[in-house]
N, C-alpha and C positions, 0 to 999 in steps of 0.2 A: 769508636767514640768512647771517650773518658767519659765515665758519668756515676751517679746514683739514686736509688728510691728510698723514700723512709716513710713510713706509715702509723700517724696516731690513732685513736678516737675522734678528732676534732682536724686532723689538719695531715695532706698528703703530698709531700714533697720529690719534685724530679729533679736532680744538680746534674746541670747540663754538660759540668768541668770547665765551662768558661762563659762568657758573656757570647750570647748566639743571638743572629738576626731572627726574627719566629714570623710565622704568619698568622694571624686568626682569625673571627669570623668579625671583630672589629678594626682589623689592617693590621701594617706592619709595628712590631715591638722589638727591644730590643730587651734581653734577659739571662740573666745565668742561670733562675732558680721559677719553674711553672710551681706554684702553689695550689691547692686545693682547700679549702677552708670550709669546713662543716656548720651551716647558719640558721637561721629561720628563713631568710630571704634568698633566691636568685639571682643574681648579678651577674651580666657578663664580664669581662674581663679587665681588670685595672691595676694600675703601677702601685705597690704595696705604699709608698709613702703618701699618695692620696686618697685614702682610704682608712680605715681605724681597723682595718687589719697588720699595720706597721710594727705594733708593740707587739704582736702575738708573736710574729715572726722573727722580732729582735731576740725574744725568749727562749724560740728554739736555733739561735746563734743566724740567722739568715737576714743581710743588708737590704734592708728594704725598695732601697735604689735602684737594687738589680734580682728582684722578684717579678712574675707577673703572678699576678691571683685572680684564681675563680673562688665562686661559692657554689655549692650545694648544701642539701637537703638532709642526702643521703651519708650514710656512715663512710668514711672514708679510708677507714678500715675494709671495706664491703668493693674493695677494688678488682680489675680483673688485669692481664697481660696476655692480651690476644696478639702473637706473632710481634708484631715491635712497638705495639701501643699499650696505653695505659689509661684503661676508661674507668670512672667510677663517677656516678651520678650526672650523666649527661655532657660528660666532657672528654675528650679523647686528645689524648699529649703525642706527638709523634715525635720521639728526639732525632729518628735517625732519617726522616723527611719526609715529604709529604705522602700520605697515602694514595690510595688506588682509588677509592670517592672517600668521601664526608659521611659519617654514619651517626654526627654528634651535633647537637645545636652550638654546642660551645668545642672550639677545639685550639690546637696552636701544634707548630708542627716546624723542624728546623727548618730555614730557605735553604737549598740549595747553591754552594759555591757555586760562581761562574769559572771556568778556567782560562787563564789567561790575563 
């Protein structure tokens, strides 16, 4: 998998290298770029351009179109990379597909091709 991490103060970016089908704990998304956004509030998961997280992301060059965004609390700088996941403040990214259980209230994680 083509991909990358980048980590501010305020804001935690996964680029997946392409637009990828994702699953979450709110259903199926479609996304090139899982965000993490550092807030006062909780929010699970939404498409960067319905939301007034759009303009932050435009900022650091990321199309809003093709974002999903979480919020947390927590510093998102304050990240970890346990085996092929990427947890920081309650939300766990899996790009290279689904884990072995759920250990996050919030998560997203690549589908699986079908073959054939």
């Amino acid at each position: 998998m083509r991909g990358s991490l980048r980590a501010t103060g305020n804001l935690l970016v996964v680029d997946l290298g392409e637009v990828k089908r994702l699953v979450t704990e709110s259903g199926p998304r479609l996304a090139r770029y899982v965000a993490v956004v550092r807030s006062e509030k909780i929010r699970a998961c939404s498409r960067a351009g319905t939301n007034r997280f759009g303009p932050l992301l435009m900022r650091h060059g990321l199309p809003p179109g093709e974002a999903l965004v979480y919020t947390t609390t927590a510093d998102t700088l304050d990240f970890e990379i346990v085996g092929r996941e990427v947890l920081v403040g309650g939300v766990a990214i899996h790009p290279e597909g689904p884990p072995e259980f759920v250990s996050t209230p919030y998560y997203a994680w690549v589908e699986e091709e079908e073959d054939g």
